[in-house]
Structure formats: C-alpha cells, structure tokens
N, C-alpha and C positions, 0 to 999 in steps of 0.2 A: 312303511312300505317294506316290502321281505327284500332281502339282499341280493342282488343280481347274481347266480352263480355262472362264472365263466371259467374254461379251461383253458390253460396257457400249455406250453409245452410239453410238458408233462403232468397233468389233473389239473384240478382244482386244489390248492392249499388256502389255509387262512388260519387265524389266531384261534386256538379252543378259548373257548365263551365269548368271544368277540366274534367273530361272523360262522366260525368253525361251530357249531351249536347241536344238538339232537333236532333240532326243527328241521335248519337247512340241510341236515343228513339225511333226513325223510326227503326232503324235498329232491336231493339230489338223484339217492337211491330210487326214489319215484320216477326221476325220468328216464334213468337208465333201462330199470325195468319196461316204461312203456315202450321206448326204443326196441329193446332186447324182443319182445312180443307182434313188434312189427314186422321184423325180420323171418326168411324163411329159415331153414336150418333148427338145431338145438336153443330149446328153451330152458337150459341147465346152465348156471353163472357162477363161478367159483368164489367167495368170499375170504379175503384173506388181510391181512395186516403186519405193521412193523411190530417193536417193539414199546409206542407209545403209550402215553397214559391214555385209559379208557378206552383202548383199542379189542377190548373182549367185549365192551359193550357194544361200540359200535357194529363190530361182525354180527352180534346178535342180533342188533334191532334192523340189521341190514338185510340177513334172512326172513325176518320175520315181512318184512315190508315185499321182498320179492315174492317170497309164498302167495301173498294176500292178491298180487299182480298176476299171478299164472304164470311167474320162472320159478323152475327148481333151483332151489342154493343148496350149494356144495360146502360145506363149510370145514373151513384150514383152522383146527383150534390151536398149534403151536404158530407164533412168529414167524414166519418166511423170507428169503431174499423172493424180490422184485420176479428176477428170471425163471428163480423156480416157481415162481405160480403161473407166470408164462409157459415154461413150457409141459405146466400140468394142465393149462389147455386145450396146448396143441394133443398132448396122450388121449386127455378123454373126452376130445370131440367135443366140446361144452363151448355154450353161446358165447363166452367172454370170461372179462375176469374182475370184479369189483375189489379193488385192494386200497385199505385202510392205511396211508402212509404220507408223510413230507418229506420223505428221502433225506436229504442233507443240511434241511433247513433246521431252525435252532427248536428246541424242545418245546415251546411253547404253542407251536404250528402242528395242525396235521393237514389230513389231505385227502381226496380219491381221486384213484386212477381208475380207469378204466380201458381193460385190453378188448380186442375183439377176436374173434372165433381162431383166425390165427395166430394169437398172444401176443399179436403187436400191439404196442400203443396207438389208440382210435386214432384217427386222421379227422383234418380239420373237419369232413362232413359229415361224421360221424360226430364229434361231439357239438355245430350247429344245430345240429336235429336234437341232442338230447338238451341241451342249452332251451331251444324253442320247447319242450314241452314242459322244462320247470317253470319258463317261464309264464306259461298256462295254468298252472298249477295254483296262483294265487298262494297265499301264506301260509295259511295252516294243513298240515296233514295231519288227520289223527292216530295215535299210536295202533300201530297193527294188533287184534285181536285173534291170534295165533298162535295155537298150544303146540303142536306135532315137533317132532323131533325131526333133526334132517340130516340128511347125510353128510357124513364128517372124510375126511381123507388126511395124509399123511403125507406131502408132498417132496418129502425130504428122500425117500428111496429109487425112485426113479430117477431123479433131478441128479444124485448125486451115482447115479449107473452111466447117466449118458455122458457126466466131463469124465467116467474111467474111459470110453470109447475117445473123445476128441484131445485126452492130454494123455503125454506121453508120463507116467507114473514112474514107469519101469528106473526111466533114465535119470530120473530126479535121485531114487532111491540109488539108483549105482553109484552116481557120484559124488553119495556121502555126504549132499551137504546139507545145513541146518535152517530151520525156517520160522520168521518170528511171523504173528497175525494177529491184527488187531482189526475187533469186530464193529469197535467203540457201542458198546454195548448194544448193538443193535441185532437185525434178523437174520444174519449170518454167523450170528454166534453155532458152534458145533457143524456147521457144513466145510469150510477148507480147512481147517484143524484135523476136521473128525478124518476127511478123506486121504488126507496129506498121512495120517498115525498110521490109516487104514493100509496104507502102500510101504509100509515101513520106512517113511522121510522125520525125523526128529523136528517136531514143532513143539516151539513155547506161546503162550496165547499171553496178552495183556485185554484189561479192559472185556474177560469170557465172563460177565453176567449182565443180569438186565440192571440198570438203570433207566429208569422214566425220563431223569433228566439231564442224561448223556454225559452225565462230568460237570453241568452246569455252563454247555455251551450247543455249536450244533454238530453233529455227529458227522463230522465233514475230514475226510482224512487229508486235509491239507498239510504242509511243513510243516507249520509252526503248532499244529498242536500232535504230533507222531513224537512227541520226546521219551514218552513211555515205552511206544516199541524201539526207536532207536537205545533207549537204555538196556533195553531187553535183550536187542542184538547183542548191542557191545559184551554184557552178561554170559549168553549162551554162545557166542562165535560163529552169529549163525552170517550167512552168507547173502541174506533177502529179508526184507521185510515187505511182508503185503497187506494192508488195511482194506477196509470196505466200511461204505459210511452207514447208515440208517437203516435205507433197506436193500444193502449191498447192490444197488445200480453202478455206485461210482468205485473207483480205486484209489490206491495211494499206492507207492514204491519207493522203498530206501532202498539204498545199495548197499553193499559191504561196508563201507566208510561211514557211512550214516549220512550219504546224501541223499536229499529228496531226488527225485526225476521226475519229472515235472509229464504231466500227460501227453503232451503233444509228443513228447521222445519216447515215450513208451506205444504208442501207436506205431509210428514209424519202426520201431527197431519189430516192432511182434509181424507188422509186415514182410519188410525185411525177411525174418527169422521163417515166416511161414509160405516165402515164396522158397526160401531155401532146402525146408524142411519136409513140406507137402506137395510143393510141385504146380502149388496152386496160381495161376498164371488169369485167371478170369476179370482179375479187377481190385479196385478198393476204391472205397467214399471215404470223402471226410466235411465237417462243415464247413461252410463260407469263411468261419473264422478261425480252423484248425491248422497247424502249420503248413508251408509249404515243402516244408520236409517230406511230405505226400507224395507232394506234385509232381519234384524231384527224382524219386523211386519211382513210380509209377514210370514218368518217361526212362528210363534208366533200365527198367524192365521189359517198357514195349507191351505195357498192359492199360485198358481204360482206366480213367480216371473219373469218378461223380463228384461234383460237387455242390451239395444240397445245402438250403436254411438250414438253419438252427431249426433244431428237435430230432430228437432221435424217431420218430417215425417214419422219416424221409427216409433214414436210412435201414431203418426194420425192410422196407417195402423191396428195395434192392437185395437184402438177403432173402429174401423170400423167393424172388425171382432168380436167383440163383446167380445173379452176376458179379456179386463180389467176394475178396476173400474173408476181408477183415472190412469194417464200416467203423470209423470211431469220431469223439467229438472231444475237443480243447476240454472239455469239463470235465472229464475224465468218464467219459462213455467208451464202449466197444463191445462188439462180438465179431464173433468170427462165423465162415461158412459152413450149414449146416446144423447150426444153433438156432438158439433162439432169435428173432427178430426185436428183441429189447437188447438194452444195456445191462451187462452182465460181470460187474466188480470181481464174482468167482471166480469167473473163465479167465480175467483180465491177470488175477494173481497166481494164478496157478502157469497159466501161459510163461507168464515171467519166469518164473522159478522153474521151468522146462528149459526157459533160454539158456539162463544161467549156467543149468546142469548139464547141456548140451555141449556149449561153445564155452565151458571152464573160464570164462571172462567175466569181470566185472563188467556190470551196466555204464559205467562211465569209459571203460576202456571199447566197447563194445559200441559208442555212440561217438566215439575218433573214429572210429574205422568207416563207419557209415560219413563221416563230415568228412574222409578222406575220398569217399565214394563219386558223393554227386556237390560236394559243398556244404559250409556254414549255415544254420540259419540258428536266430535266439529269439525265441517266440516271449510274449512278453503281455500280459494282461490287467487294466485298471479299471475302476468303476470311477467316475466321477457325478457326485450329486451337486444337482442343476436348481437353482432359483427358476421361478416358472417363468419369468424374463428371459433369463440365460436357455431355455427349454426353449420357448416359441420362437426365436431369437437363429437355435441350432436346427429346428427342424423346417425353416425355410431355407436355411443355408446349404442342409443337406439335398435339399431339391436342384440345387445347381452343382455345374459338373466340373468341381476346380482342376486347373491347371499345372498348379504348381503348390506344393506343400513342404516349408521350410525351408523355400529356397533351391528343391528337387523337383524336376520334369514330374507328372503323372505322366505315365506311358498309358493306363487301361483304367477306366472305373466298371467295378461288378458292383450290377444291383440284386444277387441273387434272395440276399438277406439284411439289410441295413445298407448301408453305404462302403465299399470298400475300395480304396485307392491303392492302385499297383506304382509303385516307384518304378523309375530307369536305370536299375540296379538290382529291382525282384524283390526289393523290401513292400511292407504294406504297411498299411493302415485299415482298420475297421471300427465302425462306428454301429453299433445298436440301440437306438430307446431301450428301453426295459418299460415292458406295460405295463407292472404294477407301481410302480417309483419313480421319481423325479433320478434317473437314474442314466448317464448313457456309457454305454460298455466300451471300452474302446481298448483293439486288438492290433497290439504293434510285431512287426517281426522282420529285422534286422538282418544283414546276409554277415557282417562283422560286428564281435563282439564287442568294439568300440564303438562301434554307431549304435546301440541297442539305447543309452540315454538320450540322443539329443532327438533321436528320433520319437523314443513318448514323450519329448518335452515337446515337440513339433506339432505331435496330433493332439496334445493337450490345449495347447496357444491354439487350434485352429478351431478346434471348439468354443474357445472363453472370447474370442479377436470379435 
C-alpha cells in the first residue's frame, strides 16, 4: 500500500529511504501541483531546499513533475532560509512555494513544505485538499519526461534588502559591538554574516559550511549543543551569539556570559523592545503554550492579545492582517509586522543584536528589568514517551475538566490546543499528544523560581496517576 502522506505543522517530514523516497516525492509534488492548478491566480511555484542530502535532486525532479502538471517552477539552485523563499513569494506574485526541508529535525529526515500565494505556511484546508488528491493518486507516478530548462532565481538579494529596511543596522554598528553566528551548517549559512560584515558589525561564523549531516546530530540551536558558538564568543569578545537551525525557521541566543535564553524570553523581551522602539502598539500573538510573559506585557501595554494552537500559520494569518507586532512560538518561532508571515530565525537574530546595541544591556540584565515590570514567570518544557496504555489511559483523562493539580485550585481550563490548566497563582500547565509518536508535550510555567520543580513533578504524576 503507498504511504499516507500527511501534513503536520509544519510539511510533511519523514525518514529518507524509509517513507521519505523519490516515489512519495512524486506523489506528493503531484498533489501540490494539482491543487496549485485548481486555484485562480499564478501558476508559477518557487522550488527551493535546505541544505540536506539529495536536496539538488529532489528540486529537480520537483520541477520537472510541476512542468509536466501546467505549473511553472521557479527554481532556487543555492540553499535558502525558510523566510526567504517566503518572502520571494510574496515579490513575485508566484502560486506558492514548494520547499525541500526538515527544518530542525536530525539529518536523516527531510521534508516539504508548502507555502501559499502569500508565503505563509498552507493552513489546515489547504493542505486537506492536497492530502485528498495524493490520496487519489494511487502509488506509482511515473518519472516526468521533461527536458526544458526553467527559470532559476537568486533569492538571497532581495530577502537580504528588506531586513536592511526592518533592522536598525546603523545602531548595532555604532555600538561597536561583536557578534558570533552559527548557521549549523544549514540554509542560512552567508545571510546574517554576510549582512551583519555588510553594515560594518564584526562577526565571527562557527559551523559556515555545509555539512549533510549537521555535526552528526540535528541542526537544532538548542543549549546544549551552542558550545562552539559560546567558545567562539568567549574567543572574539563578542557580545551576542545568534544560531539559526536547518533551515533558519528557528533561533538560538547566548548572551555575553554564554547563557542560553531560552525562547519564550526572547519573544517577550523583542516585544517589549519593539513596542518601545517602533511605536508599534497593534498587538502580539503567541501559542497556547508560549509563556505568559506575553500575557503580562500585553496587558501592561493596553494592547490585544491572540492566542492561537500550535503552528505557526495561525500566527502568519494575524500578520498578514496586520494586527500584530511581533507573533512568536515557545520553539523558537517569530516575526515581526510587516514581514514575512513565516517564522523567520534571521530577523529573530538580528533583532537581538539591535536590542542589545540599543539598550547597552546584557539579555539577562534586560530580562530583571522586564520581571521587575509585570512579574516572574519560568517557562519550562518536557516530552514524555507514553506506553500505548499510559497513552489511551491520558487521552481520556484529558477529556475531563480537573479541578485541582498537585494539590493547587485550577482556576481556568483552555482547550485552544491540547489541554491547558491555569493555576490560582497564573502558573500552568499544558498538555499536547504529538501526532506522530507515543509522545505527550507537557508545558509548565511557574510565577516563582522555586516552584518551577514541584510544579513539572505535578504535571508529570498527572499524566502517569
């Protein structure tokens, strides 16, 4: 039987030569194109890819399958970040965006995304409809027999003209100070380097070439694997460190010390920073399970507040509409207004190192000032894998509306996205499945830095009880 392709959050991903194959790439490419063909508007689809293995092939045999269908492919022959195929897009009017990538997942996976006309990530009825026609599709597609050449773009010059218009360059550069960037060998390699040199700001690069297989892990700029840039810093004296994973969607941030900040405080503080900065007073999103460090600022400012599921399309659609300033997600998503409607790792580090050069503070001193603002809050994130027992077991449980958790009042349950329980103190809990894995996400966030343990030990016993 051929292999169900579904879209989660963000694409389709799966294991190359385990379900990831040239067949199911046809197949998938297949249905995008018939989608793409149903639609009024442009029939031109931009092809593009990270930095993975066989990722030249797959662009090509991706072209050749949309020609065969009646979409013109566009095709991106260097490596791209995410955003900028996004918002090459939005530039040239084109049906969408077919992009070869697993963002942050480990080397062995890749992926397609698929953006639409205006370079967000497709929304759920958008990728049902292409879902139903692979599914018509039956197994085999034969290889497309199509010689013509097609037009190729260069997506790195425009992409890298519009963050000189939304980041303040000038001021990074005044203030002399120094900046590490780690690409982890992905599609961001030569974009915040290049632009950062381009402004006269002194950057050193770790991890600036390709590898296929990322270091031998996944190209995910979390703590524990930033030791290269943090050594980098410490090395050059630089003042910021900024990573981007795969295919620059997500971020990472050290500080001058060689702390991590953890995403949900870098959201908040770019908030902060850009209501201070811009004037920009319209809003800000975050997901169901992004700190309440949000919540806080927002009321604090007297500005709306969204709070969307998980996936960043929820939150592309509000920037699109123009209602917010900044949109971000716990996993290290963001943009800001007037961008792109994806998640955008570039803007995310560059932004930072605008902060920094602005307000002459460290990110750790700069994130008291804010806790001295509206309050504490210590976000805090765990996966726990489920025996299919422990699984059927939790997901009847979470059908009911508990009362009390460890011993603490529930004052509110939100069902926007999984299960989330508000404490009578502002603390939470959240609870996600994960649809591909016996997997459930669970999002704690504490209002005191002492309660931040008993409180995952709470939502974890409520899960396993």
């Amino acid at each position: 039987m051929a292999v169900e392709i579904r879209f989660g959050t963000s694409g389709w991903r799966a294991i190359v030569t385990d379900e990831f194959t040239l067949a199911n790439v046809r197949r998938t490419v297949t249905g995008i194109a018939k989608y793409v063909v149903s639609q009024p508007g442009s029939h031109k689809v931009l092809v593009g890819r990270d930095t993975r293995f066989l990722g030249e092939m797959f662009v090509a045999e991706a072209a050749k399958l949309l020609a065969a269908y009646g979409v013109s492919p566009i095709v991106i022959p260097a490596a791209a970040p995410t955003p900028a195929i996004s918002y090459a897009v939005r530039r040239r009017s084109a049906g969408g965006a077919i992009n070869f990538t697993a963002s942050h997942n480990p080397p062995e996976y890749n992926g397609i995304k698929f953006s639409t006309p205006d370079g967000a990530p497709a929304l759920p009825d958008v990728t049902k409809h292409i879902e139903a026609e692979i599914a018509a599709l039956g197994e085999a597609i034969p290889a497309p027999d199509v010689k013509e050449k097609f037009e190729a773009v260069d997506v790195k010059p425009d992409y890298l003209k519009r963050l000189s218009e939304l980041v303040n360059f000038p001021s990074i550069q005044k203030a002399g100070i120094k900046v590490v960037f780690d690409p982890f060998w992905g599609a961001a390699r030569g974009y915040s380097c290049h632009i950062l040199r381009e402004h006269g700001v002194e950057t050193a690069t770790v991890h600036d070439y390709r590898d296929v297989l990322f270091g031998g892990h996944a190209p995910e700029p979390a703590d524990h694997l930033l030791g290269d840039c943090k050594a980098k810093m410490k090395e050059t004296g630089a003042k910021i460190g900024i990573a981007t994973d795969g295919d620059a969607d997500r971020f990472g941030i050290v500080d001058e010390d060689g702390t991590f900040i953890q995403p949900n405080y870098i959201i908040a503080l770019l908030f902060d920073y850009l209501v201070e900065t811009r004037g920009w007073r319209n809003g800000v999103a975050k997901s169901v399970a992004t700190t309440n460090l949000v919540n806080a600022l927002a009321e604090y400012y007297k500005v709306p507040l969204y709070e969307t599921p998980v996936g960043f399309k929820y939150i592309g659609e509000l920037i699109n509409e123009d209602k917010i300033a900044i949109g971000g997600e716990e996993s290290a998503g963001l943009t800001i207004r007037g961008h792109v409607p994806e998640k955008d790792g570039v803007i995310a580090g560059l932004l930072v190192a605008e902060m920094v050069a602005v307000r002459g503070k460290s990110l750790g001193d700069q994130l008291k000032e804010l806790f001295s603002k509206v309050g504490e809050f210590y976000p805090n994130r765990e996966n726990f894998r489920l025996t299919s027992e422990v699984k059927a077991k939790f997901v009847e449980k979470a059908k009911t509306d508990p009362t009390e958790l460890g011993g603490r009042k529930v004052a509110q349950i939100v069902r926007t996205d999984g299960l989330k329980l508000i404490l009578d103190d502002g603390s939470w809990v959240c609870y996600r499945l994960s649809g591909t894995e016996p997997v459930v996400r669970v999002y704690t966030e504490a209002r005191k830095q002492n309660h931040a343990d008993a409180l995952s030990k709470a939502a974890k016993d409520w899960v396993l009880d």
